[in-house]
N, C-alpha and C positions, 0 to 999 in steps of 0.2 A: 504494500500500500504506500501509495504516496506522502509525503510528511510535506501538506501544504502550507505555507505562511499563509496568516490572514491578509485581508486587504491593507491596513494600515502599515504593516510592515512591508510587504510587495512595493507600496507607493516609496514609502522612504527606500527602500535596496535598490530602485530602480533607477532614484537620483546619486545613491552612490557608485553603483553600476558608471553611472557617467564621469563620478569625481574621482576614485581610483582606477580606472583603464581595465576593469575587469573583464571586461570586450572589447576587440577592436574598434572602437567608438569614438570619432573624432569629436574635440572636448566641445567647437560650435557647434554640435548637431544637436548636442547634450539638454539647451537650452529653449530649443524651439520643438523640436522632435516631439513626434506621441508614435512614433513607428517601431515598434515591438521588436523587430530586425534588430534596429540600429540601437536599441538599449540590451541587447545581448537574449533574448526569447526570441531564437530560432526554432524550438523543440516542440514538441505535441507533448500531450498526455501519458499516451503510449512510451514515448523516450522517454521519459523521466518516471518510469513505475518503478519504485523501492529504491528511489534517490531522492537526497534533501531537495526540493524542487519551491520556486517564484512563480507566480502567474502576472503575466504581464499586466497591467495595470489598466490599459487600454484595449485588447482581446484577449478573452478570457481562455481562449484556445490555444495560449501562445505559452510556453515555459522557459525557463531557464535551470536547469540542474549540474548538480557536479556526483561526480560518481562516491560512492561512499568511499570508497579507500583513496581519496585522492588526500584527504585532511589527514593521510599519515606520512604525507611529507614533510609535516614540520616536526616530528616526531621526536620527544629527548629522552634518554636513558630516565626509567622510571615511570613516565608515563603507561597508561594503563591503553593495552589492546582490545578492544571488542570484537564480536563477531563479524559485524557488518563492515569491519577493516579499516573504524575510525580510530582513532584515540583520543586518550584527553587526561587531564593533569588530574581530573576531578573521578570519582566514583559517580556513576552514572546510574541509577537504580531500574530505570526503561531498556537500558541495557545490558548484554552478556556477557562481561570479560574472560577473555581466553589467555592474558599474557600479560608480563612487565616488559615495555620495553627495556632493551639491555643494551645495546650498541648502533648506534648510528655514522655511518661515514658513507655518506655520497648516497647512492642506490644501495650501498652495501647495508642492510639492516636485519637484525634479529631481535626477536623477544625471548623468555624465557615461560616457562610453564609455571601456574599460579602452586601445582604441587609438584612433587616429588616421591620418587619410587618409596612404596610405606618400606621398606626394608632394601639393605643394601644389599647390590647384585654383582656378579662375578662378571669376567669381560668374556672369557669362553668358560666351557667347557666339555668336557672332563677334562682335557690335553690341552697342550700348547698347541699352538700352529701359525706360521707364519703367512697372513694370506697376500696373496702371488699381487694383488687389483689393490693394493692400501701401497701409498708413500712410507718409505721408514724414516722418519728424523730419528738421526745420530746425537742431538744436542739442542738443547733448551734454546739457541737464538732459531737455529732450526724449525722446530715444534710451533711456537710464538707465530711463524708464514702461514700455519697449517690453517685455516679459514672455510676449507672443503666439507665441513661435517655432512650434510647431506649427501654426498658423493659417498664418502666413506662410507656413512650408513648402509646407505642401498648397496655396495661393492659385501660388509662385512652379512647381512641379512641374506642375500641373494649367493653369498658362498659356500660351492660344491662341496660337504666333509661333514663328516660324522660328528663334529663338534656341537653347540647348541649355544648362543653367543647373546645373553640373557639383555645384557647391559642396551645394546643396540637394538634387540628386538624390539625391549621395554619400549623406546621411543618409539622406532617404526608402528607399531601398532597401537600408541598413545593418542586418544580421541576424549577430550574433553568435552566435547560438544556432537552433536548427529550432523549438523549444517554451517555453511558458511567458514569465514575464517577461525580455523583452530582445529577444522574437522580433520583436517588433514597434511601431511609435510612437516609430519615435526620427527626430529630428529638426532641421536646423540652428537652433542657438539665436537669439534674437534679441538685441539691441544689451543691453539691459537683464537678462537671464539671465549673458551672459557678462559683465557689470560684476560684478555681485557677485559672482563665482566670487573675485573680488581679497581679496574679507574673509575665506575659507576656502581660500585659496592654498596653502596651508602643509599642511592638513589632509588635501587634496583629495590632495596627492602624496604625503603620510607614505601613505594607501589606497592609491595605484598603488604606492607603495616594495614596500607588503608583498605584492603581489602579480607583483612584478618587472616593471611592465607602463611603459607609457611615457606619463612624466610630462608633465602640461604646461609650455611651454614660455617662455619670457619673449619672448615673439615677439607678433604683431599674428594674429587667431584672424579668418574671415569671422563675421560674423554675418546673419543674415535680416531683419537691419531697412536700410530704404532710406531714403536721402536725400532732403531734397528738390530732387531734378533728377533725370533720366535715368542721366547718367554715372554717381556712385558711391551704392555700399552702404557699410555703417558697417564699421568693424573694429574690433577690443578685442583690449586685452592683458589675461586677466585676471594675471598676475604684477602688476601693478598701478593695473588699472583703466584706463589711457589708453584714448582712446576719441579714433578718426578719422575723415573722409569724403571731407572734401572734397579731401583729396591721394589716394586712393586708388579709381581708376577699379574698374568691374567685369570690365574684361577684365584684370586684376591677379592674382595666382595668391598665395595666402597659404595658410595651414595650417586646417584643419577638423577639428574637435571636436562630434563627435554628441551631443546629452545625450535626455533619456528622465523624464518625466514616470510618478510614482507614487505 
């Protein structure tokens, strides 16, 4: 369903519409204009179903919308993720949160999941195994590039072997919600995603505070980046970055944190 503004707010958007260049809208048309076009209501009804959406002030037929997930491009570590793939600084009660943002750089963004695995899970098992499709980092500045967790994921889940690989699957099949953003694509982060989760540490759990949901933790988090050997995958604390491997086998049981690309 539509989420229409009333008329009195439509008339005022439609004069801002003109004063901040929200459309290509040359700024003397602004003043004389009543043409729906040229105040940015190109759209029908139909285009704008289950988007914030205007109606033009002058045809009632006329709209102007932005797609829900377009407002999470102003997105900061800590903000809170919803379904509909807004976000907001605020707890929002109309709506269903799925995630804390955690990291923003460029198009590069992730959030983290509001829970965490009820008990800590191992990376394989029974056995060790080096799998053939995962990068090895040999070393902590190494590890820190690794940014692929999704890739990983899907490579360590979709791998041919006897093994049973708890940590990763946990995320792969982690659905917080039936629909929309959160339902799907979330994934064990890699070495490199849960390192800088340490620069918005702080932010990352004031978003879980307000949502009463369960913060992270100053503990050692699996991650989806592998070693180079067999034996271990990487571990990170994002409470402050530590970042391990080579004490810490895969058949080792630590705490998992899904995060979610958006």
């Amino acid at each position: 369903m539509r989420k229409r503004i009333k008329t009195m707010k439509t008339v005022i958007a439609a004069l801002l519409l003109c004063s901040t260049a929200m459309t290509p809208v040359l700024a003397q048309n602004c003043t004389s204009s009543t043409r729906c076009a040229e105040l940015g209501y190109k759209k029908s009804a139909s285009d704008c179903d289950g988007m914030e959406s205007l109606v033009c002030p002058f045809d009632s037929s006329k709209y102007f919308c932005v797609e829900a997930g377009d407002s999470a491009a102003g997105a900061a570590p800590g903000s809170i993720l919803y379904s509909d793939g807004t976000v907001s600084d605020s707890v929002i009660p109309s709506k269903t949160p799925v995630g804390i943002v955690a990291y923003v750089a460029g198009s590069t963004r992730f959030a983290v999941a509001l829970e965490e695995s009820s008990s800590t899970l191992r990376w394989s098992t029974p056995s060790y195994e080096n799998l053939s499709c995962l990068t090895d980092y040999s070393s902590t500045a190494e590890a820190q590039t690794d940014f692929r967790g999704a890739t990983n994921t899907s490579c360590i889940v979709n791998y041919s072997s006897s093994n049973s690989y708890p940590a990763a699957e946990y995320c792969n099949t982690y659905k917080p919600v039936s629909s929309g953003k959160g339902s799907s694509g979330w994934y064990l982060p890699a070495a490199g995603e849960l390192y800088v989760m340490n620069f918005s540490y702080g932010a990352i759990n004031l978003g879980l505070q307000k949502l009463s949901k369960t913060q992270l933790q100053n503990a050692y988090y699996w991650s989806s980046s592998e070693l180079s050997s067999y034996t271990y995958a990487w571990v990170v604390r994002p409470s402050g970055g530590g970042m391990y491997a080579s004490n810490y086998n895969k058949l080792g049981s630590y705490r998992v944190r899904c995060v979610l690309a958006f």
